[in-house]
N, C-alpha and C positions, 0 to 999 in steps of 0.2 A: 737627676742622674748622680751614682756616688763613684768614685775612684776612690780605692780606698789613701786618705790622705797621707801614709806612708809611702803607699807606689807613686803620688805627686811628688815627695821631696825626694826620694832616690833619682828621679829625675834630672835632677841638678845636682846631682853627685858622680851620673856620668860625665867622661871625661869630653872636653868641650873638642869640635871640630874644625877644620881650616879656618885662618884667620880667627878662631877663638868664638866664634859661634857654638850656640848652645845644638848639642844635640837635637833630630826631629822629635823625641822621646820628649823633654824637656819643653822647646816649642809647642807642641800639642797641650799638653800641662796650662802652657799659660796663652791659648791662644784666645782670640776674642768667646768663638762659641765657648769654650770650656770654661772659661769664666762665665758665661751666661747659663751653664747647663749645668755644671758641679752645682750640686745641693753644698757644698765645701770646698775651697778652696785655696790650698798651701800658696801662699805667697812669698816665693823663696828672697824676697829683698827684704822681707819685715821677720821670717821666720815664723809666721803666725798661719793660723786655720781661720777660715770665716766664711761668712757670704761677699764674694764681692762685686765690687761697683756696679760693673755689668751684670751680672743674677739681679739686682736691686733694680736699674732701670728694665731689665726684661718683664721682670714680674709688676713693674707700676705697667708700661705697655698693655701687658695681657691683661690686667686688672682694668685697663682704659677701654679695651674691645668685648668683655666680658669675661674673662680668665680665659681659661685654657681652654681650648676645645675642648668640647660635652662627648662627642664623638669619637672613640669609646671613651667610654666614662671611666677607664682604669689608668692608672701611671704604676708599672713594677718598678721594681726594687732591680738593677742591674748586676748587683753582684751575684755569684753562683761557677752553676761549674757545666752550663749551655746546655742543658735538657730541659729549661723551663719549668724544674723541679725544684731546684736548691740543691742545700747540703743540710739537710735536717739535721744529720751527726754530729755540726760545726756548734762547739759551742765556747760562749767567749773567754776573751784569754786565752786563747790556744795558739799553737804556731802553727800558722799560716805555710810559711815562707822562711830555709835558712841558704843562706849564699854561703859560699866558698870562693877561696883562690885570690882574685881580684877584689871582693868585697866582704872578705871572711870576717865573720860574728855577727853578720847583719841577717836580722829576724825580723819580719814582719809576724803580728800578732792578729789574731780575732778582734772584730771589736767588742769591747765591754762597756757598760754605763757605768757612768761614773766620772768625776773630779778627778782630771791628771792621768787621765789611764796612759800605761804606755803601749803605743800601738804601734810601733815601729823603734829597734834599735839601729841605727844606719855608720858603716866604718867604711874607708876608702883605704887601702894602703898607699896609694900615693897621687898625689900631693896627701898626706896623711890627711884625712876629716872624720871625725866622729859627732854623732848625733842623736840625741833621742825625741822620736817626733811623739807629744804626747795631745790626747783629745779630754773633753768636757763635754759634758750633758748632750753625746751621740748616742741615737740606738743602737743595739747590738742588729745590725745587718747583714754581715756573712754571716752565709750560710741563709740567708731567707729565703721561704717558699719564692717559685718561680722566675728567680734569678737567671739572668744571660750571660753572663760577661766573666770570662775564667780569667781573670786579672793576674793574679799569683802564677794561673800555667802559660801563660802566654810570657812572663816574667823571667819563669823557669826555664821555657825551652830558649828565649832568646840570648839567657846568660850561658846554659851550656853549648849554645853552637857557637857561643863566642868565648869558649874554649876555660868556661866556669865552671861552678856546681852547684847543684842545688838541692836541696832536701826538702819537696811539696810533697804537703800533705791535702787531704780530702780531696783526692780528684776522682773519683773511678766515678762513672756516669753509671746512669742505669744499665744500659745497655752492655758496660762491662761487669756489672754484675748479673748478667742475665734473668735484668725485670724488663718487663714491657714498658712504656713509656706512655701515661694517659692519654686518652683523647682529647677533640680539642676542648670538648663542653665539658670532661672531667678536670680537667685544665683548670677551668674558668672556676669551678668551686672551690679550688686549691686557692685560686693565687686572689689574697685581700687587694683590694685599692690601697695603693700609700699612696700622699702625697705628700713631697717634701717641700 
């Protein structure tokens, strides 16, 4: 599973709740499963991306019982914009995601390959914090065929109902572009196996 590692470290840039608890947004980020399921993982005490501890013990597990279940034989790629299609137009380097208001000049980016890319620029006005979350020898993933998980708009609307702004880009689904949306077996020709 990928969250793009940018949307993990903004995580801990919202502002903490009663008694100084981490936001559920933040929680989730670092909870047991999401360490066992992120293909990547922001570890906002170290500031670093990696696989961690638990994805490590999951994967010796599954590798003790015979890997992953055979049954389907496919693992997608989560990121997308939830028609099971992608964002083929998505290409990297691109902006994603820009905030306003409360987190003005913060840009989440496309991923790109590459050494040091920067995939996220992250600014708090206060408690002031500025950030740049940068990755290494990742695939370029947004936007991949048959992607689920509209990260960036789910990002977007929760920051404008909480009285932000936002500037998201690639969202319009098929259906607001008035295409049909494959069937399932044409589906299935689309979308490769990754495994990460």
């Amino acid at each position: 599973m990928s969250i793009p590692v940018g949307v993990q470290a903004f995580a801990y840039l919202l502002p903490r709740g009663p008694g100084l608890k981490p936001r559920p947004f933040a929680q989730q980020m670092n909870s047991p499963a999401a360490r066992q399921m992120l293909w990547q993982h922001y570890d906002d005490a170290v500031k670093k991306t990696g696989v961690a501890p638990g994805r490590t013990v999951l994967l010796n597990e599954l590798e003790r019982v015979g890997q992953w279940p055979q049954i389907p034989d496919k693992v997608a790629v989560s990121n997308g914009r939830g028609d099971g299609i992608g964002l083929p137009d998505v290409g990297p380097r691109e902006v994603a995601l820009r905030l306003d208001v409360r987190y003005p000049y913060t840009t989440f980016y496309t991923q790109a390959q590459g050494d040091d890319v920067t995939f996220a620029y992250l600014y708090r006005k206060f408690p002031q914090t500025e950030q740049t979350i940068t990755t290494s020898g990742f695939p370029e993933l947004d936007g991949a065929r048959c992607g689920t998980l509209a990260t960036y708009e789910v990002l977007a609307n929760s920051m404008t109902e909480a009285g932000g702004e936002a500037d998201l880009r690639h969202t319009r689904t098929r259906k607001e572009r008035g295409e049909e949306s494959p069937t399932s077996a044409a589906s299935d020709d689309l979308c490769p196996a990754v495994r990460l």
